[in-house]
C-alpha positions as CSV (number, residue, x, y, z in Angstrom):
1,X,-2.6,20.5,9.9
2,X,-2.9,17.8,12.5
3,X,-2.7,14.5,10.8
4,X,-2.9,10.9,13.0
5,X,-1.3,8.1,10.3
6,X,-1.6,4.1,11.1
7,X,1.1,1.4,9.9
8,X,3.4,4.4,10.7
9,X,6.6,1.8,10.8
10,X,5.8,0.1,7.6
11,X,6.5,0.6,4.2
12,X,3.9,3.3,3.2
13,X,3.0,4.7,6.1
14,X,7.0,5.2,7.4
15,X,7.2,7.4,4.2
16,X,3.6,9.3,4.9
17,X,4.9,10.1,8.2
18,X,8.4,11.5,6.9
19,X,6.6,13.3,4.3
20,X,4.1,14.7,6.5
21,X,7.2,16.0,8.4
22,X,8.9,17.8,5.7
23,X,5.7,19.5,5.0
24,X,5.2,21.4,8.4
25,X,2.3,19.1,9.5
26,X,2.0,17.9,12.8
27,X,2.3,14.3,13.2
28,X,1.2,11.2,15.3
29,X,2.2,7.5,13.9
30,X,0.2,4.8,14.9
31,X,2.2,1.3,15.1
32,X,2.4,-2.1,16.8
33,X,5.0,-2.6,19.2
34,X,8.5,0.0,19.7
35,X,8.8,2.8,17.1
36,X,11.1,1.2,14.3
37,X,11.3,4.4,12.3
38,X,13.4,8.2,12.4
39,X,11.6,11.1,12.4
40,X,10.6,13.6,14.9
41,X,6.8,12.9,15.1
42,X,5.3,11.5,17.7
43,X,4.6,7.6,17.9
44,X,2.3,5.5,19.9
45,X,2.2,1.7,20.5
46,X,-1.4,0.4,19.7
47,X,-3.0,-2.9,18.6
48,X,-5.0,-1.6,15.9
49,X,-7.4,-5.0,16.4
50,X,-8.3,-3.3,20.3
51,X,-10.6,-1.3,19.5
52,X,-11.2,0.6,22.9
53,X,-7.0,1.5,22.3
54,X,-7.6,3.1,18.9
55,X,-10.6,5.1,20.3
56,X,-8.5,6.1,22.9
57,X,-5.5,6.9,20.9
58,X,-7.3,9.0,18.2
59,X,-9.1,11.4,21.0
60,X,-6.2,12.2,22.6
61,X,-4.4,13.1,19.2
62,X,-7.2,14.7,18.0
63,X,-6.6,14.7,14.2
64,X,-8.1,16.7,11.2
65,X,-6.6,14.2,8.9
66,X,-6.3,10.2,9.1
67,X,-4.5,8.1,7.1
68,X,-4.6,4.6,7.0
69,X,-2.6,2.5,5.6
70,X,-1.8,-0.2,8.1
71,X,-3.4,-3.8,7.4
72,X,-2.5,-7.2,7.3
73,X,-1.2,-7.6,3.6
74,X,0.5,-11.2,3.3
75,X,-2.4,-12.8,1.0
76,X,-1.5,-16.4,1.9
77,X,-1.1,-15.6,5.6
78,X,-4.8,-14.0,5.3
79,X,-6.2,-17.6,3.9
80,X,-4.8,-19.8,6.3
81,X,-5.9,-17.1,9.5
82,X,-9.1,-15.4,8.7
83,X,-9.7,-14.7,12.6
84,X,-6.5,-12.5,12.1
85,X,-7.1,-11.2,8.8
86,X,-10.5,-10.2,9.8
87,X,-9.7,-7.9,12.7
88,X,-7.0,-6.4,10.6
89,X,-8.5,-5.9,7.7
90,X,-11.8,-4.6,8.5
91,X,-12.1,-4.5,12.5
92,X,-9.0,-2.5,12.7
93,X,-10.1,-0.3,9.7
94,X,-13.4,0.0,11.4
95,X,-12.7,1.2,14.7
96,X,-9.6,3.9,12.5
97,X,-12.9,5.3,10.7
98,X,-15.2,5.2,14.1
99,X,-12.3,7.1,15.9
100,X,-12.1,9.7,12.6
101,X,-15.5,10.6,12.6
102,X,-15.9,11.3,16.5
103,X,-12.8,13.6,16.0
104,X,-14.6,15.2,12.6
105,X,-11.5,14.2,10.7
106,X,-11.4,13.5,6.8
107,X,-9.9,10.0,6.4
108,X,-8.1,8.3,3.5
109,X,-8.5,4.6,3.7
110,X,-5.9,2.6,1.8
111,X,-7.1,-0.5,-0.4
112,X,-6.2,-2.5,-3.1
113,X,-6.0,-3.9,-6.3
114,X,-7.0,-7.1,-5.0
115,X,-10.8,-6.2,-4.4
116,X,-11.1,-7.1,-8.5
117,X,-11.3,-10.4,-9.5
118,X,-8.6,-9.9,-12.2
119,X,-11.1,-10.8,-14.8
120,X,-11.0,-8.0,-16.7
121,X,-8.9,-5.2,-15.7
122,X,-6.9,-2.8,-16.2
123,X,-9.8,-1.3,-13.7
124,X,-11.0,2.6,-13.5
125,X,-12.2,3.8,-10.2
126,X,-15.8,3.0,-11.2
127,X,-15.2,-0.6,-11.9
128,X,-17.0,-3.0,-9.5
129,X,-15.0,-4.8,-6.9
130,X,-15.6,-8.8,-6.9
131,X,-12.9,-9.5,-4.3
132,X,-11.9,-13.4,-4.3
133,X,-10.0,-14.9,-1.1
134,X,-10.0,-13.7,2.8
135,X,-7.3,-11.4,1.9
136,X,-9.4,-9.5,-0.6
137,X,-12.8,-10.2,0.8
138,X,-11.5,-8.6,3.9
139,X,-9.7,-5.1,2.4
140,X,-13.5,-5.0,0.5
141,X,-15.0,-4.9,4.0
142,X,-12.8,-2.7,5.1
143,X,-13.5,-0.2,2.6
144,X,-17.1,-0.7,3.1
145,X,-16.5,0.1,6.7
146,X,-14.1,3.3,5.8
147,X,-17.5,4.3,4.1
148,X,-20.5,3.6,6.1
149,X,-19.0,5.7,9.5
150,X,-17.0,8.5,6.8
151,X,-19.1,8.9,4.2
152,X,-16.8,11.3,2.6
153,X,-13.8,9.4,3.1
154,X,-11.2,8.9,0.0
155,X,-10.6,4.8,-0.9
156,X,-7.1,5.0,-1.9
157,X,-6.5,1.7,-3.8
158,X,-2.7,0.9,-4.5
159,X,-1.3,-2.7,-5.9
160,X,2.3,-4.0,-5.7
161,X,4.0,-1.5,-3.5
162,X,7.9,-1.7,-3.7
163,X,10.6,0.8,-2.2
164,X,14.2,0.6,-0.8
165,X,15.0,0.2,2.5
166,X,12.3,-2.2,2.7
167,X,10.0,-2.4,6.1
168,X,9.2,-5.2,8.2
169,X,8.8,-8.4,5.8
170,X,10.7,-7.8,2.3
171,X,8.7,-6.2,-0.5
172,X,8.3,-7.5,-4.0
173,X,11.2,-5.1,-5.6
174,X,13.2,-5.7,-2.3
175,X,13.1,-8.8,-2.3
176,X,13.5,-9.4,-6.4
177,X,16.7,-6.9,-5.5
178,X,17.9,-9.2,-2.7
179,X,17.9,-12.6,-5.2
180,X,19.5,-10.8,-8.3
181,X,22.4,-9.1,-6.7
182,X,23.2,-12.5,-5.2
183,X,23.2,-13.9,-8.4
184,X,20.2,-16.4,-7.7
185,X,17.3,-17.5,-10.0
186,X,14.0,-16.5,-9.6
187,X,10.6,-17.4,-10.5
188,X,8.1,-14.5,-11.7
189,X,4.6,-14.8,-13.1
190,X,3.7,-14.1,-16.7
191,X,0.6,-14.3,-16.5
192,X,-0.6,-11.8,-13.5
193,X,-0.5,-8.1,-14.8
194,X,-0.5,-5.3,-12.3
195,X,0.3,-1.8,-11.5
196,X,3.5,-1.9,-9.6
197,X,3.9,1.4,-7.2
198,X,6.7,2.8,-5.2
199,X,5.6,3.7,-2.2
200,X,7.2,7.0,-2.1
201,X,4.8,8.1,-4.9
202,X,2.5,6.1,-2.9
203,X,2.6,8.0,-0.3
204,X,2.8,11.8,-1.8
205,X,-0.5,10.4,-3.3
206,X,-2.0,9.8,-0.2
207,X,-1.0,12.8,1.6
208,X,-2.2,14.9,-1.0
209,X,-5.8,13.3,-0.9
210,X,-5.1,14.0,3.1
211,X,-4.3,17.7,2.3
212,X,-7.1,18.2,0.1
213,X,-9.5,16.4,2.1
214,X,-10.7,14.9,-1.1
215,X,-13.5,12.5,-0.8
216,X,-14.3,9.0,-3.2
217,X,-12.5,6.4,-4.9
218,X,-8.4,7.0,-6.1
219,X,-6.3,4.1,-8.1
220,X,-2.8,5.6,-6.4
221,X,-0.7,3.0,-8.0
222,X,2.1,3.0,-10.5
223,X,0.7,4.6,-14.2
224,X,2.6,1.2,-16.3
225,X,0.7,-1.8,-16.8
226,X,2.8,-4.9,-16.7
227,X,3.4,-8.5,-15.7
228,X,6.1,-9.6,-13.1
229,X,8.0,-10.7,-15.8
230,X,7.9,-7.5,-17.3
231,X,9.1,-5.6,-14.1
232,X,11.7,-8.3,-13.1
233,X,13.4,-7.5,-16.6
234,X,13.3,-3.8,-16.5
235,X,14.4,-3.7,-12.9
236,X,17.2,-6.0,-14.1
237,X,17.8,-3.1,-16.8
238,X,18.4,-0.6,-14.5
239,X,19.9,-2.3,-11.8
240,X,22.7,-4.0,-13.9
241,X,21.6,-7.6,-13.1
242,X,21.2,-10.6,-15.3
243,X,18.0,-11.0,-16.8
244,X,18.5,-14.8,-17.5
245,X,18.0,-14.9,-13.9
246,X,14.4,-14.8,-14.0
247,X,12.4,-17.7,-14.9
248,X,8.4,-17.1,-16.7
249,X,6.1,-19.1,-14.7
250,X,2.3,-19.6,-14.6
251,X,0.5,-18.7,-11.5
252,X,-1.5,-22.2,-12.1
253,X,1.9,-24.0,-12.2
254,X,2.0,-23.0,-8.2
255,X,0.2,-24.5,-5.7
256,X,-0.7,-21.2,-3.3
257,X,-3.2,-21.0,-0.9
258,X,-5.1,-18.1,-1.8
259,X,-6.4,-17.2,-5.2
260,X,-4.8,-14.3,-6.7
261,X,-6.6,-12.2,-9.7
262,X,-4.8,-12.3,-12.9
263,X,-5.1,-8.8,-14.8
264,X,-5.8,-6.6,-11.6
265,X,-4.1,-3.5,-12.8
266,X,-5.8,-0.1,-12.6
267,X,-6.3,3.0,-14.7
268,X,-4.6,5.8,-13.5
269,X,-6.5,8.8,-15.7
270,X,-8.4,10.6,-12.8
271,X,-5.0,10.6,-10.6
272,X,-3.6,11.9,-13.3
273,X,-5.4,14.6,-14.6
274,X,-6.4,15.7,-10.5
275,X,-3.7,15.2,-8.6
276,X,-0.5,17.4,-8.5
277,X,1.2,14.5,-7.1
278,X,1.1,12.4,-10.1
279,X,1.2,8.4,-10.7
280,X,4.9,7.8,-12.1
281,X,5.5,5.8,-15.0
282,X,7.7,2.3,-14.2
283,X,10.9,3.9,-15.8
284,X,10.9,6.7,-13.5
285,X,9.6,4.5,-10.2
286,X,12.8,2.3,-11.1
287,X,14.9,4.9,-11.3
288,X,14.2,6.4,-7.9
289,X,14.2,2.9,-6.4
290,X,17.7,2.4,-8.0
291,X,18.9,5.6,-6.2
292,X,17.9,4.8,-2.9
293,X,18.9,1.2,-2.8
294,X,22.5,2.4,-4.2
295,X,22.4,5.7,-1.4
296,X,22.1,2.4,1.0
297,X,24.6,0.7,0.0
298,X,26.6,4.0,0.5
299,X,27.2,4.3,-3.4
């Protein structure tokens, strides 16, 4: 199959692409600026906020598949530049699903946990989204616009995305890696729990919805529900670092600039039971991510 994936240097979509690859697809990666990633696929430079470029980009590739899991992700960035956050939240995921319909391609929009307001979760795929802050506000959109031009389109919503090597900025086990093995203390929150994911089960997820051409709303997250706390210590566990490194804190006890949701987990019952690619539990995503980081350090 001919499948046309966005984000393609970053953390999720780096690992779609690869997958894709090992799988006999045929592959074009979508990224902003040079090609920062291996592989064999082709890449092409495009501003996914220049909308004429993405329209351009998806005709001449011509997919039966898009994937999409580019977007502008750093929450407190998103608050203090809504222009920005708005064209790559929901602009840029608009003009993806314009470009997938014209080439009658399914499409699998990539979300997040952070369209709940934390109020009550852990979440099911039926649960309403009550997104709070530009970060979240905009991913809603952006779903909303995945839907109104694909109305068959699959909302893949993932939370807390974590793999070794890391891409671009560092992610939240990368960087929670980075502190511990240098022996420094860190701060976690016990008070926001969440479903943390490695993006290599991430991204089977999403390439199995892509496969399929499976339509509607998909938690593909991690299956454990936990607080930071919680997956600072078992990461310590299996990494062989020192626990008393990490320091419980509140998120109220911080003064950040956009409002995070406290219990935004999600249920992972439908993935399970429909997806051969299955949501791993944390033990297992720790152990893979413990493997890779040591295969980089050449250990």
């Amino acid at each position: 199959m001919r499948f046309l994936v966005t984000g393609s240097n970053g953390l999720v979509g780096s690992r779609v692409c690869a997958l894709l690859e090992r799988q006999g697809h045929e592959v074009v990666g979508l990224g902003r600026g040079p090609r920062r990633t291996g592989g064999s696929h082709t890449y092409v430079e495009v501003d996914l906020t220049r909308e004429a470029d993405v329209a351009a980009a998806l005709a001449s590739a011509s997919p039966e598949v898009v994937i999409h899991p580019a977007s502008m992700t750093e929450v407190d960035g998103c608050e203090k530049d809504p222009e920005a956050a708005y064209a790559a939240n929901v602009t840029a995921a608009a003009a993806v699903a314009r470009g997938a319909r014209k080439a009658g391609a399914h499409l699998v929009h990539v979300s997040t946990d952070y369209v709940f307001d934390g109020d009550a979760g852990p979440y099911d795929e039926a649960a309403l989204p009550n997104p709070r802050g530009v970060y979240a506000v905009t991913k809603h959109m952006g779903e909303q616009a995945a839907r109104t031009f694909v109305p068959g389109c699959a909302i893949a919503r993932t939370a807390v995305v974590y793999g070794w090597p890391a891409a671009g900025r560092p992610n939240f086990g990368a960087w929670l890696v980075g502190a511990l093995e240098k022996g420094q203390p860190v701060k976690l929150f016990e008070d926001q729990v969440v479903s943390p994911s490695l993006a290599d089960n991430v991204a089977a997820m999403l390439v199995e919805l892509g496969e399929r051409k499976l339509g509607g709303v998909w938690n593909t997250c991690g299956a454990t529900v936990i607080d930071r706390v919680g997956f600072g210590r078992a990461l310590c566990e299996v990494f062989g670092f020192d626990a008393k490194l990490i320091t419980p804190t509140r998120m109220a006890d911080l003064k950040l600039a956009s409002p995070r949701p406290l219990r935004s987990a999600m249920k992972t019952d439908k993935a399970q039971a429909q997806l051969a690619a299955k949501p791993l539990a944390l033990a297992e995503s720790l152990a893979r991510f413990h493997a890779a980081w040591k295969a980089g350090q050449g250990g």
